[in-house]
Backbone as a ProteinNet text record, in pm:
[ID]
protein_1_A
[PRIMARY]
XXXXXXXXXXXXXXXXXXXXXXXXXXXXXXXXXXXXXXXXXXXXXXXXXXXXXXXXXXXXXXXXXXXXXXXXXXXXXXXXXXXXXXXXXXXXXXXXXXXXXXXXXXXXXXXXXXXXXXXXXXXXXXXX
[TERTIARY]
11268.7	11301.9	11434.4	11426.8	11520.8	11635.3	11780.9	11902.5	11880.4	11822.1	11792.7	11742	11803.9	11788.9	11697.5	11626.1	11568.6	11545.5	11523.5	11451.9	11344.6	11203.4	11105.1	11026.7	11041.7	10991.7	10852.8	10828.7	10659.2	10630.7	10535.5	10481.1	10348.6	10341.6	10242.9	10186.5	10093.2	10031.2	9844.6	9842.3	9650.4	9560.6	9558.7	9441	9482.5	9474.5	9537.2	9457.2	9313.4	9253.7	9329.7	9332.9	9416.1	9533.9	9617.4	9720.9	9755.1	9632.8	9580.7	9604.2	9514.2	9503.5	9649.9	9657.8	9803.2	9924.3	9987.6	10059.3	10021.3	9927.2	9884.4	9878.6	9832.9	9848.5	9964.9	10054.2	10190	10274.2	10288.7	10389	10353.4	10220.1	10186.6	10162.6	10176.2	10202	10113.6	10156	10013.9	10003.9	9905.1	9829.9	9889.6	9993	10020.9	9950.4	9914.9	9923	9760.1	9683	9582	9558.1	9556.8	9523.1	9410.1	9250.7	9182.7	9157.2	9155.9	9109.3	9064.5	9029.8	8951.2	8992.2	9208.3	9202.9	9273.1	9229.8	9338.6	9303	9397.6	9411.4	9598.4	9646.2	9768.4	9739.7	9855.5	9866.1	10037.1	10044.2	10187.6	10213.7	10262.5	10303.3	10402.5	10399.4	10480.9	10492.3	10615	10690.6	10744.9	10711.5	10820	10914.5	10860.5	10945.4	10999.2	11009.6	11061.7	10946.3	10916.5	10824.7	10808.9	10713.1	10739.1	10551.4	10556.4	10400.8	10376.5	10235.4	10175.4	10051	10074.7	9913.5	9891.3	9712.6	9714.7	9567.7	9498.7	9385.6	9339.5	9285.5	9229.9	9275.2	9385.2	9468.2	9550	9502.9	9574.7	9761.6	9802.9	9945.2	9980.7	9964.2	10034.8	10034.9	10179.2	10194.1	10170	10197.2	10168.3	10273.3	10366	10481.2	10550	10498.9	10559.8	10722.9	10729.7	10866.8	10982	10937.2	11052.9	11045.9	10937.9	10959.4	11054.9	10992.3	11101.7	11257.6	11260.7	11374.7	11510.9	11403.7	11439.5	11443.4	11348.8	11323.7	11264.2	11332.8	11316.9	11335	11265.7	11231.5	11314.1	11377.2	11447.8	11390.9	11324.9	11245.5	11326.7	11394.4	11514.5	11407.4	11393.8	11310.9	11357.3	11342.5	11421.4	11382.9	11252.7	11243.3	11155.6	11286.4	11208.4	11172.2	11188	11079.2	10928.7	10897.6	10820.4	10730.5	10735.7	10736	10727.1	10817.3	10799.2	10701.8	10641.9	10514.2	10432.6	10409.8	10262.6	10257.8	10356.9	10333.1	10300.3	10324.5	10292	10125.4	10087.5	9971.3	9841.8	9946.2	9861.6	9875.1	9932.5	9901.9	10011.9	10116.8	10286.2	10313.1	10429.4	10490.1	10574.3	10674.5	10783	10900.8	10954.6	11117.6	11160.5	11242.3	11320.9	11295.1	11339.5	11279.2	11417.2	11365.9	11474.9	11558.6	11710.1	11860.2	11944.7	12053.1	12198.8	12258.8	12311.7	12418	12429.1	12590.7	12674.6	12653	12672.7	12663.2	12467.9	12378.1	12272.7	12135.8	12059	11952	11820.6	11781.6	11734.4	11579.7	11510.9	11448.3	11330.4	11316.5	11257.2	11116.4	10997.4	10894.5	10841.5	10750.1	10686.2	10549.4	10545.1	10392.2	10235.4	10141.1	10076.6	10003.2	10138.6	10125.5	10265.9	10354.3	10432.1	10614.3	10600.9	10682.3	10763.6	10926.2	10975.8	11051.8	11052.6	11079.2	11219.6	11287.9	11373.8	11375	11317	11310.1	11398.8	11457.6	11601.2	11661.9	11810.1	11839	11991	12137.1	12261.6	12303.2	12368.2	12395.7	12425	12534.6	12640.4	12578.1	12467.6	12371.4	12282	12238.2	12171.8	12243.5
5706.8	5841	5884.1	6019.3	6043.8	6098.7	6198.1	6195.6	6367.1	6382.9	6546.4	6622.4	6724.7	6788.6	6926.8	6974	7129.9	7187.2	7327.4	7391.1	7476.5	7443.1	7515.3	7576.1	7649.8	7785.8	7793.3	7803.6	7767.8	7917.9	8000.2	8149.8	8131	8173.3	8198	8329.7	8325.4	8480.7	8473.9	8593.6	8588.4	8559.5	8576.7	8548.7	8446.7	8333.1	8245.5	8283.6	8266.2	8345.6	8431.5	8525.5	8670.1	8650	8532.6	8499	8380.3	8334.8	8227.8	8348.6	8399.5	8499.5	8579.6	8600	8767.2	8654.1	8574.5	8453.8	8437.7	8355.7	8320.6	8418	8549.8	8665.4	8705.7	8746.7	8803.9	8746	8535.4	8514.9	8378.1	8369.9	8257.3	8151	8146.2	8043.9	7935.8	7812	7686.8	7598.2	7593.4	7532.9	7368.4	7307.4	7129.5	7071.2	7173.3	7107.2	7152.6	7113.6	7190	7086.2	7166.9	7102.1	7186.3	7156.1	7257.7	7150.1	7247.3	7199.3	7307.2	7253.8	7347	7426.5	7444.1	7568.9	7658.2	7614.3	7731.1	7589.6	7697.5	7637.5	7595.9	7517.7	7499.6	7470	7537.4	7493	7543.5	7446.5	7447.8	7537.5	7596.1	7626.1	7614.4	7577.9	7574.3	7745.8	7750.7	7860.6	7840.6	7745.5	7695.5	7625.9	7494.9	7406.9	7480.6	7581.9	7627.3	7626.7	7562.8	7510.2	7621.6	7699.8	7705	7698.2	7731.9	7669.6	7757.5	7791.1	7907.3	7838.1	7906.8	7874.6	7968.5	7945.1	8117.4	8046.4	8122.6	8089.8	8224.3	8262.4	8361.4	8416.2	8365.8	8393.5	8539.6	8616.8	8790.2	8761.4	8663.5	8636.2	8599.3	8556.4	8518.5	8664.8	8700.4	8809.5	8907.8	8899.6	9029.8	9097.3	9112.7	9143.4	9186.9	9253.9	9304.2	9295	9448.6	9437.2	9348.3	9276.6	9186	9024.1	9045.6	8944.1	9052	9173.2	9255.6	9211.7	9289.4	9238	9125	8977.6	8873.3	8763.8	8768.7	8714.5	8775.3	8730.6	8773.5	8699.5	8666.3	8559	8606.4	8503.5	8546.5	8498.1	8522.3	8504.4	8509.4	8360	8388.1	8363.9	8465.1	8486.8	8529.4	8490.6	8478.2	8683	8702.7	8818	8896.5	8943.3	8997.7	9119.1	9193.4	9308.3	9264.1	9206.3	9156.1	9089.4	9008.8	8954.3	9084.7	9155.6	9242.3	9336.3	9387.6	9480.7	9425.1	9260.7	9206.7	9181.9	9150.3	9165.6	9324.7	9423.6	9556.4	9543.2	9483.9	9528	9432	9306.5	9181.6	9280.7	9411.7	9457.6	9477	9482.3	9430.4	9618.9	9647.2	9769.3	9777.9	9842.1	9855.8	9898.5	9813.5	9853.5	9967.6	9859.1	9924.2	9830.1	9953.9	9905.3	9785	9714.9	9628.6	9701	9694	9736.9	9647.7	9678.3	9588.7	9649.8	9546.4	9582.4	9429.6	9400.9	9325.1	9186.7	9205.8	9115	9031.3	9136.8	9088.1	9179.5	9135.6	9185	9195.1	9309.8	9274.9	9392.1	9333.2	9410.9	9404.4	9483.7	9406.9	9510.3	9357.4	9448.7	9395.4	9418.7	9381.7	9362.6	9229.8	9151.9	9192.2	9235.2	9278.8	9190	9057.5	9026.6	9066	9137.5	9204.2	9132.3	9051	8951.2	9038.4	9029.3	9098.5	8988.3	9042.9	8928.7	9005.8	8999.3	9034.1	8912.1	8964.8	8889.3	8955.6	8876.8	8894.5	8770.7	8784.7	8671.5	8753.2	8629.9	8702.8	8709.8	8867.5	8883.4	8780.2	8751.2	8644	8521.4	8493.5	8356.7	8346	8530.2	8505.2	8564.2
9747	9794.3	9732.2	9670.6	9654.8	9721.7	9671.7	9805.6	9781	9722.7	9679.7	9834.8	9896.4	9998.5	9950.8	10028	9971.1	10109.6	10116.5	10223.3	10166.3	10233.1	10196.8	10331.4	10281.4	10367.7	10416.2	10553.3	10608.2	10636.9	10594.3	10628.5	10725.9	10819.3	10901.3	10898	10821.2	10836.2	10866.6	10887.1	10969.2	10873.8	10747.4	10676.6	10568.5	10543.4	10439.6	10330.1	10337	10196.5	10138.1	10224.8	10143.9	10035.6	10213.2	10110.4	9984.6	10000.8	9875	9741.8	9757.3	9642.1	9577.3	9683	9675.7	9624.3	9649	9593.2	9465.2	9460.3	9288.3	9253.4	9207.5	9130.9	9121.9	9252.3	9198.8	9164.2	9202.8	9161.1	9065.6	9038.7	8967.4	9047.2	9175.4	9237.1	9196.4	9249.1	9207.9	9324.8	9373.9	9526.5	9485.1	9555.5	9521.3	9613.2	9764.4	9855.1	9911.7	9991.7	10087.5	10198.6	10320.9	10445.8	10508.1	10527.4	10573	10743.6	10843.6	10967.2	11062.3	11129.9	11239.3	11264.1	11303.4	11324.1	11226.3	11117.3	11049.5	10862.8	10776.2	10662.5	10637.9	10584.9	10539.9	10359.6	10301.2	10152.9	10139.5	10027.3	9971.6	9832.9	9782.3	9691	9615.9	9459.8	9386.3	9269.6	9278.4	9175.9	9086	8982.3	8876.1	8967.1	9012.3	9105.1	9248.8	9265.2	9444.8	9513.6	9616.3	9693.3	9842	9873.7	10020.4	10085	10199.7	10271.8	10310.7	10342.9	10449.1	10515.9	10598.9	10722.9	10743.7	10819.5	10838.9	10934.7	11036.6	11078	11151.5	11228.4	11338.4	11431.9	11444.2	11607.2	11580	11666.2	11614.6	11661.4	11719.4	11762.7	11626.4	11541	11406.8	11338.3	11266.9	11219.5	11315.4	11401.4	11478.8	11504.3	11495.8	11526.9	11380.3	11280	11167.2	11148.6	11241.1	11240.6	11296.4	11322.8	11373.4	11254.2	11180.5	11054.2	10926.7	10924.3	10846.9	10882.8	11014	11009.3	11030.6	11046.4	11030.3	10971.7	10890.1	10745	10606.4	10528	10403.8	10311.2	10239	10153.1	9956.2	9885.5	9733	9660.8	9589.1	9448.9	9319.3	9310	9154.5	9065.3	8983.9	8886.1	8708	8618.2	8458	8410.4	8513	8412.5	8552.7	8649.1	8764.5	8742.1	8620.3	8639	8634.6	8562	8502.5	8669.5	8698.3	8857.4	8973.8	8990.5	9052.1	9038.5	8906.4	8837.2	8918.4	8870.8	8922.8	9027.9	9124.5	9266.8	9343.7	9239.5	9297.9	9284.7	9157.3	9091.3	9190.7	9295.3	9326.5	9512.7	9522.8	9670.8	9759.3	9671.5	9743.9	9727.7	9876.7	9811.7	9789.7	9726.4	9664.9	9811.2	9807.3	9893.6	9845.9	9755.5	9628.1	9446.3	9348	9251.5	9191.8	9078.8	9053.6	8960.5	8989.6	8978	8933.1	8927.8	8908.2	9013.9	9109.7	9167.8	9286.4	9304.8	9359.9	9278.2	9165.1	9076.7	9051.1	9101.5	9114.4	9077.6	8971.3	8910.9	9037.3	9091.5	9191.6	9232.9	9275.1	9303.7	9482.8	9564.4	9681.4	9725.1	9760.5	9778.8	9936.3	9990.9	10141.5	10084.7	10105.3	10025.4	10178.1	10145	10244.3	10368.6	10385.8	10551.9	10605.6	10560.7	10619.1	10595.1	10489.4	10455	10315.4	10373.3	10205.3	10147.6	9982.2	9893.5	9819.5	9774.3	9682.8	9617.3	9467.1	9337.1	9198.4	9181.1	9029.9	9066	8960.1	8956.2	8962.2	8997.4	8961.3	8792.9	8792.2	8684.9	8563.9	8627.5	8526.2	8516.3	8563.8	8536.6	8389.1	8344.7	8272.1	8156.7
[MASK]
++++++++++++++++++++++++++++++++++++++++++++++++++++++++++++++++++++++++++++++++++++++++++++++++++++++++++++++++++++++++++++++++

């Protein structure tokens, strides 16, 4: 085992199909992981190494509450070429926040992926 620490992010949303799909299209994602069971599906995703999870099964209590995931989580997508990323997440069902900019030292752009989850994807300026 290694001493390497990470945090990866678990999404609970109502339809995991959906969000099988809407993931891999907008952000490339790649399935490392799958757990199928009775009540629901779990899978992991990789992003060019950043890892996070989603479940999702039938229960209308998951995601139900939109606004209060708006405004308490929000997920960063450091990305080499976030326009580029941001297009195809419009094109994979995502809507546009705001478009990607420069500003506070940060290439940025933020969309609300359609289980109600926002992403701001860029990277900081002076990195690239």
């Amino acid at each position: 085992m290694n001493n390497k620490s990470s945090i990866q992010p678990w999404l609970s949303v109502q339809n995991a199909s959906a969000a099988i799909s809407f993931y891999t299209n907008a952000f490339n994602a790649i399935e490392t992981y799958r757990l199928e069971t009775p009540d629901g599906l779990v899978i992991r995703f990789s992003i060019n190494g950043a890892e996070f999870w989603i479940s999702g099964s039938n229960d209308d209590k998951i995601n139900s509450d939109k606004d209060l995931q708006a405004k308490n989580i929000r997920m960063v997508l450091i990305a080499e070429n976030p326009e580029d990323v941001f297009a195809k997440s419009i094109e994979a069902g995502a809507t546009e926040i705001f478009p990607v900019g420069e500003e506070h030292g940060w290439k940025l752009g933020r969309i609300v992926d359609p289980f109600g989850l926002h992403w701001e994807i860029g990277h900081p300026v002076n990195a690239h």
